[in-house]
PyMOL CGO cylinders between C-alpha atoms (Angstrom):
from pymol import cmd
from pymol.cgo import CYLINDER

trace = [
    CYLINDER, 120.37, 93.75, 109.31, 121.19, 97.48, 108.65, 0.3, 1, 1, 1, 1, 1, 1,
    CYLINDER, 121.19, 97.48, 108.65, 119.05, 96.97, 105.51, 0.3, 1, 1, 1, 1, 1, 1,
    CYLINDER, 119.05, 96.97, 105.51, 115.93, 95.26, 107.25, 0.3, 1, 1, 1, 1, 1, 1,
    CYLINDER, 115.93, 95.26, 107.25, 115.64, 98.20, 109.69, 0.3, 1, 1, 1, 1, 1, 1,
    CYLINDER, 115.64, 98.20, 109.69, 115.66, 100.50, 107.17, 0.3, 1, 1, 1, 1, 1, 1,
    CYLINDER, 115.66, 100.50, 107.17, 112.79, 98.33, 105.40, 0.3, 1, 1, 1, 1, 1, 1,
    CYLINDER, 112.79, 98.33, 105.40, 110.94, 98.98, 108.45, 0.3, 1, 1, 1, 1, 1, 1,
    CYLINDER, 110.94, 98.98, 108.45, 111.22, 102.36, 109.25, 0.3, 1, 1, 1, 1, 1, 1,
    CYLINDER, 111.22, 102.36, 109.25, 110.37, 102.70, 105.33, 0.3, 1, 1, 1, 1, 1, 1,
    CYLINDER, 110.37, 102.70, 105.33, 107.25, 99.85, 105.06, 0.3, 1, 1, 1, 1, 1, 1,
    CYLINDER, 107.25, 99.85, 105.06, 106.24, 101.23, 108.65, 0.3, 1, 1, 1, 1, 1, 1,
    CYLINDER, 106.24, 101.23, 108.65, 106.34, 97.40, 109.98, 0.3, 1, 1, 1, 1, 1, 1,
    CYLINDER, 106.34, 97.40, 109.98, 107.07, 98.17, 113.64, 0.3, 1, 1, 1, 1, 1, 1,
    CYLINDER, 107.07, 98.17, 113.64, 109.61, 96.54, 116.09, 0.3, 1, 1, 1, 1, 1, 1,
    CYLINDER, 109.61, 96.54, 116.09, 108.11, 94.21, 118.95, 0.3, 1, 1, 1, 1, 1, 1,
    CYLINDER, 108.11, 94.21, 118.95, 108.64, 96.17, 122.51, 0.3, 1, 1, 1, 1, 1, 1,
    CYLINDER, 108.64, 96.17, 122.51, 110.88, 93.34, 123.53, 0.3, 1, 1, 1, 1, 1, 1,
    CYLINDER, 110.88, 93.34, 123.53, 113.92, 94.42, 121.16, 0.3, 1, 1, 1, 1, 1, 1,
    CYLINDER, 113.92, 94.42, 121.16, 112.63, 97.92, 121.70, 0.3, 1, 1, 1, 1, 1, 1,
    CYLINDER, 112.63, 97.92, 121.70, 113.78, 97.33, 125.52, 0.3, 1, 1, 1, 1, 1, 1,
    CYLINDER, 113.78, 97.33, 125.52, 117.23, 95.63, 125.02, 0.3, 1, 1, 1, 1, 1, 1,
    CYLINDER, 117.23, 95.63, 125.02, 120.10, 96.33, 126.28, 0.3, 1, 1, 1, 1, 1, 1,
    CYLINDER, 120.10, 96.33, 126.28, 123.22, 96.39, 124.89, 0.3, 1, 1, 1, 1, 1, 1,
    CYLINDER, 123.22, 96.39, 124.89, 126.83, 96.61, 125.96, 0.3, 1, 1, 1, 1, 1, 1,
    CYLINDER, 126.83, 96.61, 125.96, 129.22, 99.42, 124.02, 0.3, 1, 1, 1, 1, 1, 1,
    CYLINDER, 129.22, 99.42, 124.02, 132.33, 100.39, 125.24, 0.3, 1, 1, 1, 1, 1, 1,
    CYLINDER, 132.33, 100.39, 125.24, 132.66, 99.02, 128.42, 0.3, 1, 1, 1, 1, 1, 1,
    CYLINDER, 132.66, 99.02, 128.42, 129.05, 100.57, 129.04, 0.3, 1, 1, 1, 1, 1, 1,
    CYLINDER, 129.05, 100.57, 129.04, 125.50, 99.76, 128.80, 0.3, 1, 1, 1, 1, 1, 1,
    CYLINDER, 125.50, 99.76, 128.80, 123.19, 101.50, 126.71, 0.3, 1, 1, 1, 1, 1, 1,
    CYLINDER, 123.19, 101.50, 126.71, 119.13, 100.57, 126.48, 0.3, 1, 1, 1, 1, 1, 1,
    CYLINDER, 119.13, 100.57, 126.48, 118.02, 100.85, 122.71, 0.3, 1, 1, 1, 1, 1, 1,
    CYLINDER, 118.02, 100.85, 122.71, 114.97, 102.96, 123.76, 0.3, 1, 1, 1, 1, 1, 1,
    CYLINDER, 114.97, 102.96, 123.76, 115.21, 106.16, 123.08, 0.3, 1, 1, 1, 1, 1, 1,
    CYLINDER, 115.21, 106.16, 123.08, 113.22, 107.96, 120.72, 0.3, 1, 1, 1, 1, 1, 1,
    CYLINDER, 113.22, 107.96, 120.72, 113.57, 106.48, 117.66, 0.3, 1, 1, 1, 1, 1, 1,
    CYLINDER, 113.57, 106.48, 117.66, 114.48, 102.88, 117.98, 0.3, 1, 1, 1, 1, 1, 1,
    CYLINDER, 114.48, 102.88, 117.98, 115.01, 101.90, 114.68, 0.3, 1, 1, 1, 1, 1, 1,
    CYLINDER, 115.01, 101.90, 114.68, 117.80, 104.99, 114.53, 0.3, 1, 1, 1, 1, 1, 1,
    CYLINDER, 117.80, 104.99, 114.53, 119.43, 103.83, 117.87, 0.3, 1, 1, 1, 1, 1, 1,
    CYLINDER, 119.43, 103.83, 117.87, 119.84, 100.09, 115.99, 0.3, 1, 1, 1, 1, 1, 1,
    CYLINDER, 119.84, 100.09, 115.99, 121.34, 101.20, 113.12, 0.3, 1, 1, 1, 1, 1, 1,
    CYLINDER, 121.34, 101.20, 113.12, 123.96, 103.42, 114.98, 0.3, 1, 1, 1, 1, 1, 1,
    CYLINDER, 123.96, 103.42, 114.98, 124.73, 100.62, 117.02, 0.3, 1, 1, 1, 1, 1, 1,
    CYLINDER, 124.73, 100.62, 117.02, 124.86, 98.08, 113.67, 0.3, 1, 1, 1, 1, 1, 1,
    CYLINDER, 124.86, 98.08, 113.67, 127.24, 100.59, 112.00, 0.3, 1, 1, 1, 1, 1, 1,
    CYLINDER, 127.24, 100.59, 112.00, 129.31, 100.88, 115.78, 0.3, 1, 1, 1, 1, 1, 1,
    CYLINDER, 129.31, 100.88, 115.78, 130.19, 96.70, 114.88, 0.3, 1, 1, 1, 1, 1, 1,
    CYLINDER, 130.19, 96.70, 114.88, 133.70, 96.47, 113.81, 0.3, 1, 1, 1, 1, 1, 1,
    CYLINDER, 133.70, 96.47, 113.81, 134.48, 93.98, 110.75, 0.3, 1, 1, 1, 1, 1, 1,
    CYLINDER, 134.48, 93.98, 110.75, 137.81, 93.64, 111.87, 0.3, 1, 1, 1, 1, 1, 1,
    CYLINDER, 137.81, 93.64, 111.87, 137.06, 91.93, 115.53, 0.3, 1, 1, 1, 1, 1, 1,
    CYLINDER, 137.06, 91.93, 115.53, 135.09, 89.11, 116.33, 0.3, 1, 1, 1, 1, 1, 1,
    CYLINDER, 135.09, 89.11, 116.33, 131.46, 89.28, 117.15, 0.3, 1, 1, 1, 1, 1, 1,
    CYLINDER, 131.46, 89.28, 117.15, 131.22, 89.70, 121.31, 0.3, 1, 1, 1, 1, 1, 1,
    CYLINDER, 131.22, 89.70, 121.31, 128.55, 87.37, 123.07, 0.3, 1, 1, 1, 1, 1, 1,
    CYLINDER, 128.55, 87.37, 123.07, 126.01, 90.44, 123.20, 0.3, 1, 1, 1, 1, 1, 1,
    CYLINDER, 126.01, 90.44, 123.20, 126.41, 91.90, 120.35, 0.3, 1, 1, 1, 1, 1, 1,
    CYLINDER, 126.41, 91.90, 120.35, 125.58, 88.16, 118.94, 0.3, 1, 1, 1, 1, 1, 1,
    CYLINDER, 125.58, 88.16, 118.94, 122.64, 87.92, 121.36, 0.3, 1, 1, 1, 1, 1, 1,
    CYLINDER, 122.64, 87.92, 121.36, 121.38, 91.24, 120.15, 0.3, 1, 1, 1, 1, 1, 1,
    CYLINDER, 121.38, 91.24, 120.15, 121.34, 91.09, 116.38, 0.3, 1, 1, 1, 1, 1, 1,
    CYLINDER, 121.34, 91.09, 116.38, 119.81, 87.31, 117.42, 0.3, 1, 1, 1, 1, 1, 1,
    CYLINDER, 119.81, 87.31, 117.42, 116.51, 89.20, 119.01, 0.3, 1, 1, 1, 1, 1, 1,
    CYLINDER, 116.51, 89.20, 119.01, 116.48, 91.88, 115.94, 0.3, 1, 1, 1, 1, 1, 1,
    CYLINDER, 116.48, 91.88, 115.94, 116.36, 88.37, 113.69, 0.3, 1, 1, 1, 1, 1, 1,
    CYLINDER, 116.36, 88.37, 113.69, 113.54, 86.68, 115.42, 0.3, 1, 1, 1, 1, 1, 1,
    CYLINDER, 113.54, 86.68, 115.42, 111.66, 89.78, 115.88, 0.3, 1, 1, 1, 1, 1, 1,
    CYLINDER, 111.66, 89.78, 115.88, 108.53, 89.51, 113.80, 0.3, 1, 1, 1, 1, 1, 1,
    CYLINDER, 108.53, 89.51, 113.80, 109.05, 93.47, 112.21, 0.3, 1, 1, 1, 1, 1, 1,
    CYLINDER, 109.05, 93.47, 112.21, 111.90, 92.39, 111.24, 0.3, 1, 1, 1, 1, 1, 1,
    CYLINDER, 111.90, 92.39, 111.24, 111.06, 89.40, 109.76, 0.3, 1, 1, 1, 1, 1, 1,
    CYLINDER, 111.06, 89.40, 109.76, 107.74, 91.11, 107.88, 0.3, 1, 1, 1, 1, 1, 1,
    CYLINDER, 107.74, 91.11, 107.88, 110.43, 92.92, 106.09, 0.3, 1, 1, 1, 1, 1, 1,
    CYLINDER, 110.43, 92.92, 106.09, 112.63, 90.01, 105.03, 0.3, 1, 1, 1, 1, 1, 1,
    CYLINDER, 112.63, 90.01, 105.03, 108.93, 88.34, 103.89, 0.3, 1, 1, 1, 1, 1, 1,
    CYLINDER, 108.93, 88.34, 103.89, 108.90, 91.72, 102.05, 0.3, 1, 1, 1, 1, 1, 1,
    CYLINDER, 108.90, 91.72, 102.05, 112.25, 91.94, 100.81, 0.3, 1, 1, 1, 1, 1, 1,
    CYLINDER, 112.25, 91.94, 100.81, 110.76, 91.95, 96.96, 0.3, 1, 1, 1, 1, 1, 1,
    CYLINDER, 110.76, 91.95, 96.96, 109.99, 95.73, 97.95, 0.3, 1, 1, 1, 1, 1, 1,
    CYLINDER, 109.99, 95.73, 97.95, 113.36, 96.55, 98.64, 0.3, 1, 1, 1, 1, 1, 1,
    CYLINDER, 113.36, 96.55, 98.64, 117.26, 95.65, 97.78, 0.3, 1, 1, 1, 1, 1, 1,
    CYLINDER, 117.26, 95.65, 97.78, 118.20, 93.22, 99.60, 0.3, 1, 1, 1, 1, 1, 1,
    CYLINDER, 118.20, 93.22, 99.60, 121.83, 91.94, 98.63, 0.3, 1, 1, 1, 1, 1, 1,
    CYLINDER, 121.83, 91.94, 98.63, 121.71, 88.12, 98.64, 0.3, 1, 1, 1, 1, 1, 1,
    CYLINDER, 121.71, 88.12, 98.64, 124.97, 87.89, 100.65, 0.3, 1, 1, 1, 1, 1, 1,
    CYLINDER, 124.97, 87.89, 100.65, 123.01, 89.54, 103.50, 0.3, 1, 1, 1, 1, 1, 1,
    CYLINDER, 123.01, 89.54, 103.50, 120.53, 86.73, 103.39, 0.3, 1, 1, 1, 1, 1, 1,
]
cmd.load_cgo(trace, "trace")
């Protein structure tokens, strides 16, 4: 996913205002994934996941509305323009 927002930021495909307006739930707080640069904010909060615990109910939700968001989905149409490891398909 970390990959796909990077495609784009990169192939400036933009995110739909519904993910823009999410919010997620870090550390016992919320945070909305609005601020000025979205596509930064998403990325931090990818890289926040840990490997080594199981995926939460909203984090799962989340990463679910960056997946059927249509940006993000231009880039996967467009992943010929980018590296794209299969494992992450």
């Amino acid at each position: 996913m970390k990959v796909l927002i990077q495609a784009c930021e990169d192939l400036e495909i933009p995110i739909e205002a519904e993910v823009r307006s999410v919010t997620i739930q870090r550390n016992a707080s919320s945070c909305t994934l609005s601020h000025g640069n979205f596509l930064q904010d998403a990325r931090d909060y990818i890289d926040e996941i840990s490997e080594e615990e199981p995926l939460t109910t909203e984090v799962a939700d989340n990463l679910d509305l960056l997946w059927k968001d249509s940006g993000i989905q231009a880039a996967y149409e467009k992943r010929a323009s980018f590296q794209l490891n299969d494992s992450a398909a």
